[in-house]
DRENLUMZA-605558 format. One record per residue (C-alpha): residue number from 1; residue in one letter; x negated, z, y negated. Coordinates in nm, 3 decimals. Example, Ala and Ser with C-alpha at 12.3 -4.5 7.8 and 13.67 -1.06 7.14 Angstrom:
% DRENLUMZA-605558
(margu 1, A, (-1.230, 0.780, 0.450)),
(margu 2, S, (-1.367, 0.714, 0.106)),
***
This chain:
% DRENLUMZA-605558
(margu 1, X, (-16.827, 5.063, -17.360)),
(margu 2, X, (-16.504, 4.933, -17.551)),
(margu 3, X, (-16.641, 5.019, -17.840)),
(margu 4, X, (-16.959, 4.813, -17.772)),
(margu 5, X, (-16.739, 4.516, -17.691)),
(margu 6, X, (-16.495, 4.566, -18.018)),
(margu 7, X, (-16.788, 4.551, -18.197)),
(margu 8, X, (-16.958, 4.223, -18.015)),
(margu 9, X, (-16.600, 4.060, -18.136)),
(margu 10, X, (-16.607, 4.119, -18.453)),
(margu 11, X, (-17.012, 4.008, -18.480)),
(margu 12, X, (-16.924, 3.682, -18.331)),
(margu 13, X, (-16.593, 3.608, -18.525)),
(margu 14, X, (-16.825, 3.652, -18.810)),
(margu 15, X, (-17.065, 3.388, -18.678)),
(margu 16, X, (-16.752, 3.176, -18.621)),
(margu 17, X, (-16.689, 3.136, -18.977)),
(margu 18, X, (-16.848, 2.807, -19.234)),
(margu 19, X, (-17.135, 2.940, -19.391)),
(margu 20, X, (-17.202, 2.917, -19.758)),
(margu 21, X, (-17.530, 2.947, -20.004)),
(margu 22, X, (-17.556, 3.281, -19.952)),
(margu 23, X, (-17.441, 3.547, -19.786)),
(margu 24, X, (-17.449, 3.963, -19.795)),
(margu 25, X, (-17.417, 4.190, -19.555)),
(margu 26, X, (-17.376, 4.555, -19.438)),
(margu 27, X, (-17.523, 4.756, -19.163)),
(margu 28, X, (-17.454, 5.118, -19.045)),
(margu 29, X, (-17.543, 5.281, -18.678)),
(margu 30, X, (-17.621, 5.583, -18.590)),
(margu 31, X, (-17.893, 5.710, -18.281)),
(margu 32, X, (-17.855, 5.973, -18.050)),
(margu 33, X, (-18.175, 6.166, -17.876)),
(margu 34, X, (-18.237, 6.426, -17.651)),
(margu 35, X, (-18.562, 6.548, -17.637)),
(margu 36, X, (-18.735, 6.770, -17.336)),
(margu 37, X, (-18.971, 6.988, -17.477)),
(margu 38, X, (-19.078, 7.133, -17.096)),
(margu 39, X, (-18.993, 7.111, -16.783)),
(margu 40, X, (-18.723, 7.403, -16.762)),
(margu 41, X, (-18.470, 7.117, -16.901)),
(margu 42, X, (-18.418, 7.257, -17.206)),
(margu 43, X, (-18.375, 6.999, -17.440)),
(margu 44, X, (-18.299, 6.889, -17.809)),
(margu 45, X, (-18.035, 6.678, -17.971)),
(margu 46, X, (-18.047, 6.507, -18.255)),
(margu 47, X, (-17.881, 6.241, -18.437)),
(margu 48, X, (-17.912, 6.031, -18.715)),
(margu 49, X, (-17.783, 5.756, -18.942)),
(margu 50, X, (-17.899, 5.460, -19.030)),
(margu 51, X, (-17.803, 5.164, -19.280)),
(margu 52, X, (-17.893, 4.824, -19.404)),
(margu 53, X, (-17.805, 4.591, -19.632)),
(margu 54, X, (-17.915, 4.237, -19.633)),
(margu 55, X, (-17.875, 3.863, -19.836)),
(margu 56, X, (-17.961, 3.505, -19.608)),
(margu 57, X, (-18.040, 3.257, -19.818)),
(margu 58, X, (-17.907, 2.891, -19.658)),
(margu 59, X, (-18.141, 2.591, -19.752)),
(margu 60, X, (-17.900, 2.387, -19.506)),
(margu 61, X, (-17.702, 2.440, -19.176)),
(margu 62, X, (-18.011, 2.504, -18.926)),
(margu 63, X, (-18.311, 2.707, -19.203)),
(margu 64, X, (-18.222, 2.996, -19.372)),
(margu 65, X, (-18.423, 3.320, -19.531)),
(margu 66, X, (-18.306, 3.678, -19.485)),
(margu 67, X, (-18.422, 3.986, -19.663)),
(margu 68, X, (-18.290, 4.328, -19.543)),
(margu 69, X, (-18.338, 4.659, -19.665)),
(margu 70, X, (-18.344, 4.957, -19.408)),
(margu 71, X, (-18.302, 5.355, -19.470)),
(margu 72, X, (-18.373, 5.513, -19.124)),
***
């Protein structure tokens, strides 16, 4: 939970900040599953990574265009 809310901070300092042209960015999270095969509870973990990387284009304060690239 504190991490969830360290990283809410730091996404909304980042909003905080005068926006320019353009900007990049980087994303990386991971997921975590357990999945019941039957119902003697055994079950199967996995986890996996995922990142992004994206540009927004600013044509003024209120329109922009973004473009990300994912790898799930």
């Amino acid at each position: 939970m504190v991490i969830m809310w360290v990283l809410f901070g730091i996404g909304n300092s980042g909003m905080a900040q005068q926006k320019g042209e353009m900007e990049f960015g980087v994303n990386l999270g991971g997921n975590f599953a357990a999945i019941s095969q039957n119902n003697k509870g055994n079950s199967n973990s996995t986890f996996n990574m995922n990142v992004a990387v994206f540009t927004d284009y600013y044509f003024s304060n209120q329109w922009s265009i973004k473009a990300k690239l994912i790898y799930d």
